[in-house]
N, C-alpha and C positions, 0 to 999 in steps of 0.2 A: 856663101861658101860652097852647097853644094852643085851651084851652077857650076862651079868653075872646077869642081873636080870630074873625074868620068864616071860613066854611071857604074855602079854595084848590080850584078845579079845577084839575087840568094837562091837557093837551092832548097827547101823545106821538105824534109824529111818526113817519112809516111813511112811507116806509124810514127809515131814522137810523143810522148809525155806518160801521161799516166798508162797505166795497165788497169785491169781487172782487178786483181792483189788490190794494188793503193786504190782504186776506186771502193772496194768492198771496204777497207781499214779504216781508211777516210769518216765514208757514209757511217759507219757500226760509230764514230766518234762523234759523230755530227746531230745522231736520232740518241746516243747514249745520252747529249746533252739536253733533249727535250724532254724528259721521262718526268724532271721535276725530283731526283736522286741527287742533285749537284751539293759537294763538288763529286766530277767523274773522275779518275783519277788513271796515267796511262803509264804505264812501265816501259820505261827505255822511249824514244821517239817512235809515234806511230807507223812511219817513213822516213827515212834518210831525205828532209826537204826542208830547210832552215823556216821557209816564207809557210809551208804547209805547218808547220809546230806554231811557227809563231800567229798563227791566225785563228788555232785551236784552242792558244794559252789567250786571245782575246775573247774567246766565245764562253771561257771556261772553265777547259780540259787542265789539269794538274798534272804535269807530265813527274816523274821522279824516276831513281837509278834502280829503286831495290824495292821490295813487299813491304820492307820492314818500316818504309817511311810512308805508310799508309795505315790512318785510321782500321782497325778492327771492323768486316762485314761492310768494307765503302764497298761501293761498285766499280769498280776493276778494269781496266781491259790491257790483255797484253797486245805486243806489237805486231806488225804483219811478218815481221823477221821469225818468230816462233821462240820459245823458251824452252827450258830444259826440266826434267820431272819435277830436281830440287825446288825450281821455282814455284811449280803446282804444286808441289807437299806444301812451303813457306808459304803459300795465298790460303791453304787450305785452313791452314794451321790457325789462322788468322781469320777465318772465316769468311774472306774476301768475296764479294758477289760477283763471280769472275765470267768476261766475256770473252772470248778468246778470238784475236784477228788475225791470227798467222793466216797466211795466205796458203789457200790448198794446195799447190804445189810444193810448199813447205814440207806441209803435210806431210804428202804423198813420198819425197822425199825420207821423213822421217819411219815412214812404214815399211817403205824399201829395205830401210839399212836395218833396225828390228828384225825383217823377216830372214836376212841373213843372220844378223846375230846367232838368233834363234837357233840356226842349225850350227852354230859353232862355227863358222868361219870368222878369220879376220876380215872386219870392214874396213876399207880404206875411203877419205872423205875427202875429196877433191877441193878445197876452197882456203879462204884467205884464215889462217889460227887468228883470235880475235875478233873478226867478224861477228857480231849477233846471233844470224842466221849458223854460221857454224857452232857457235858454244849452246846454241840449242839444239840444234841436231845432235853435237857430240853427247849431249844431257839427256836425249832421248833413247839413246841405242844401247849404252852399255857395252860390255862384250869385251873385248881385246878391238878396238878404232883408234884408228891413226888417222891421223889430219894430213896433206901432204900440199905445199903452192908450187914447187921448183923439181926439177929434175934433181936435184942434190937431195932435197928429202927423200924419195925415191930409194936412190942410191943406199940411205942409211937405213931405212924399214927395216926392223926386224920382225918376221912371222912366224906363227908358231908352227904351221904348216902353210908351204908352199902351193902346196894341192888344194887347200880351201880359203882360198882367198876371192874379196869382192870388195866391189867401189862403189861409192856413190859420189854425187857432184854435188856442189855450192851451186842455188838456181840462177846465179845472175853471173856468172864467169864469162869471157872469153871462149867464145866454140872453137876457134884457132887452138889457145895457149892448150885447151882443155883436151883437145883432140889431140897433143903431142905429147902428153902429160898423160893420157891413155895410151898411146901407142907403146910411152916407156912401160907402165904398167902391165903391157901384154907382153910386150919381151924378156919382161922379167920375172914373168908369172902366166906361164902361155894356157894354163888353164880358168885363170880369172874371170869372173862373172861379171856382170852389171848392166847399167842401161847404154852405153855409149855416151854421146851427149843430151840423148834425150831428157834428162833429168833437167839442164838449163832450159829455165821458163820461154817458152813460143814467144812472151812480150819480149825478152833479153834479145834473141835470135832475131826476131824481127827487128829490133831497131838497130841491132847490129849488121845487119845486109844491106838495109839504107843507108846508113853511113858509107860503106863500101861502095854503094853507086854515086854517091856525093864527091869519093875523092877522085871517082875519073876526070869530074870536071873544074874542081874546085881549087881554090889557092891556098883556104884556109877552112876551118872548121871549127865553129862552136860547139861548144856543148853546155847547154843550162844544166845543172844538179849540182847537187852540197860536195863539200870536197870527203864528205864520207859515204855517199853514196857509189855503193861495188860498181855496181851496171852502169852508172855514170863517167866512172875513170875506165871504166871497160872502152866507150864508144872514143874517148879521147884519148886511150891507147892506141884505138884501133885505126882511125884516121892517121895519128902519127906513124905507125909500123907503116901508113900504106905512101909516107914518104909527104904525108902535106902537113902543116905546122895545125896546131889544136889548141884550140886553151878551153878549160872547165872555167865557168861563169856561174855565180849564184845568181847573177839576172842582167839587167841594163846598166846599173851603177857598176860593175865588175869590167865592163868594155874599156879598150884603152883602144886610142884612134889611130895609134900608128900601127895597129894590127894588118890595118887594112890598106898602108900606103903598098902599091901597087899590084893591089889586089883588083882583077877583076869579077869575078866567081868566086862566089863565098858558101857554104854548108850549113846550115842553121838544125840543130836536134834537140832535144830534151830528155834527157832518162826519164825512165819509167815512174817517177816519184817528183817529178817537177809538175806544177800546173801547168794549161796552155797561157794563160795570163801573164806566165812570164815572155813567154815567145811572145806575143803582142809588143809587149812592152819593148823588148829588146828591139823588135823589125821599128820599131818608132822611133826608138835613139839610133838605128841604124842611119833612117831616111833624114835625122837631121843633120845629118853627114853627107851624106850623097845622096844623090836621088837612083832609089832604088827597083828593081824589080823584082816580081817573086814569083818563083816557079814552084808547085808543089810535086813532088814526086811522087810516081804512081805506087809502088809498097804495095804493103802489102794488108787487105780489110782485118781489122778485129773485131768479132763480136762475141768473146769472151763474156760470161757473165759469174758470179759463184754465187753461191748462195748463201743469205741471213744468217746468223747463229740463231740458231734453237734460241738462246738463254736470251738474245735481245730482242724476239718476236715474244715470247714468254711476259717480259718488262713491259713492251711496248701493248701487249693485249692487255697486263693489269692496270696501266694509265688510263686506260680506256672505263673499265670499269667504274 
């Protein structure tokens, strides 16, 4: 079959797949699991990555929704998405041996919109209501925070004072949607504080401008990640806005063949929370379709790295003993 159809180029995306965040959330679940503490137990999914949970729940890992379905003093870890105070008072409460994976940009995020709190301004929080990552951040700031996704929310903000107001961003947005979604913000608040886009993660950014160079040449565009991973419908919005057809795939079983009837140039990515194993797997049920080639694009280097928690160098030194 694939003799007789024409060849397939792909395009492979540079950067693609994990980030630093899910490298560090990952690993903190993976060394939680040797401590000889099991069961480990993880609140909410450790990443937005169906094949990532399900490989943790084989090694393991106890994923559940709340504290409250968690033995008294287990060992803990939250998600790389971050949590909100309540959830730290309810683990505390509970005495839970808690690790924490939110991803430092999460963080860093959440100290920002604090430090505005603090002096009394409205915060305003750029991202999807819902989202994890935002009902943590909203959990962490207090204050008078509004969440906003649309120029229509925008529109209905009410602030207590117009003169002290400030934003912060969801880290896995759209830098497009995000940057017009601040411009309304500045015209309707010309003295408003914040970071610009800089608050969206360098990994989001980056594998959003590869995509962008994939659609100059491409027919079509993959995108591996869950269908609730942000940054993953981000890169398959963002190929669709730029006018080529997209589809989100949880892997190779997700492909459908008439994607590619007269396609010659095709796009291949992975959000930030997909393995590279799945891009393998995918480029190999590509080729048993056509015979394929692969080009990887030049992108841009990451060498990101963040560092251990405290509490699971602490674990890992009393194993030792």
């Amino acid at each position: 079959m694939a003799a007789a159809l024409p060849p397939l180029k792909i395009l492979l995306a540079n950067p693609r797949g994990f980030c630093a965040g899910v490298v560090r959330a990952i690993d903190i679940v993976e060394r939680a699991l040797t401590l000889g503490k099991n069961p480990v137990y993880v609140r909410h999914e450790i990443v937005h990555n169906k094949h990532v949970v399900e490989t943790l729940k084989g090694r393991g890992a106890v994923f559940v929704d709340e504290t409250d379905q968690i033995p008294e003093g287990a060992l803990t870890i939250f998600s790389a998405h971050g949590v909100s105070k309540d959830v730290e008072r309810a683990a505390a409460e509970r005495r839970l041996d808690v690790i924490d994976a939110t991803c430092p940009l999460v963080h860093k995020v959440h100290n920002e919109g604090r430090r505005y709190a603090e002096r009394g301004f409205d915060v305003i929080l750029i991202g999807h209501a819902g989202h994890p990552e935002v009902e943590g951040t909203r959990g962490q700031i207090g204050g008078r925070l509004h969440v906003v996704g649309t120029l229509a929310d925008i529109a209905a903000l009410q602030i207590a004072d117009p003169d002290k107001v400030a934003f912060i961003t969801q880290t896995t947005l759209s830098v497009d949607d995000t940057r017009d979604l601040i411009a309304a913000l500045r015209a309707r608040y010309p003295t408003i504080i914040g970071p610009d886009t800089r608050d969206i993660c360098y990994a989001t950014q980056n594998r959003q401008r590869a995509v962008k160079e994939m659609t100059r040449a491409a027919n079509l565009v993959l995108v591996i990640g869950s269908a609730n991973s942000s940054n993953s419908n981000r890169l398959r919005e963002l190929a669709e806005a730029d006018g080529v057809p997209s589809y989100l795939i949880d892997g190779p079983q997700s492909l459908d063949p008439a994607w590619l009837d007269g396609v010659a140039c095709m796009g291949l990515t992975a959000g930030a929370s997909a393995p590279e194993t799945l891009v393998e797997a995918t480029l190999a049920a590509l080729a048993r379709w056509r015979t394929i080639s692969v080009e990887i694009l030049a992108g841009r280097e990451e060498n990101v790295v963040f560092k251990t928690p405290e509490r699971l160098l602490e674990l890992a030194e009393g194993a030792r003993v």
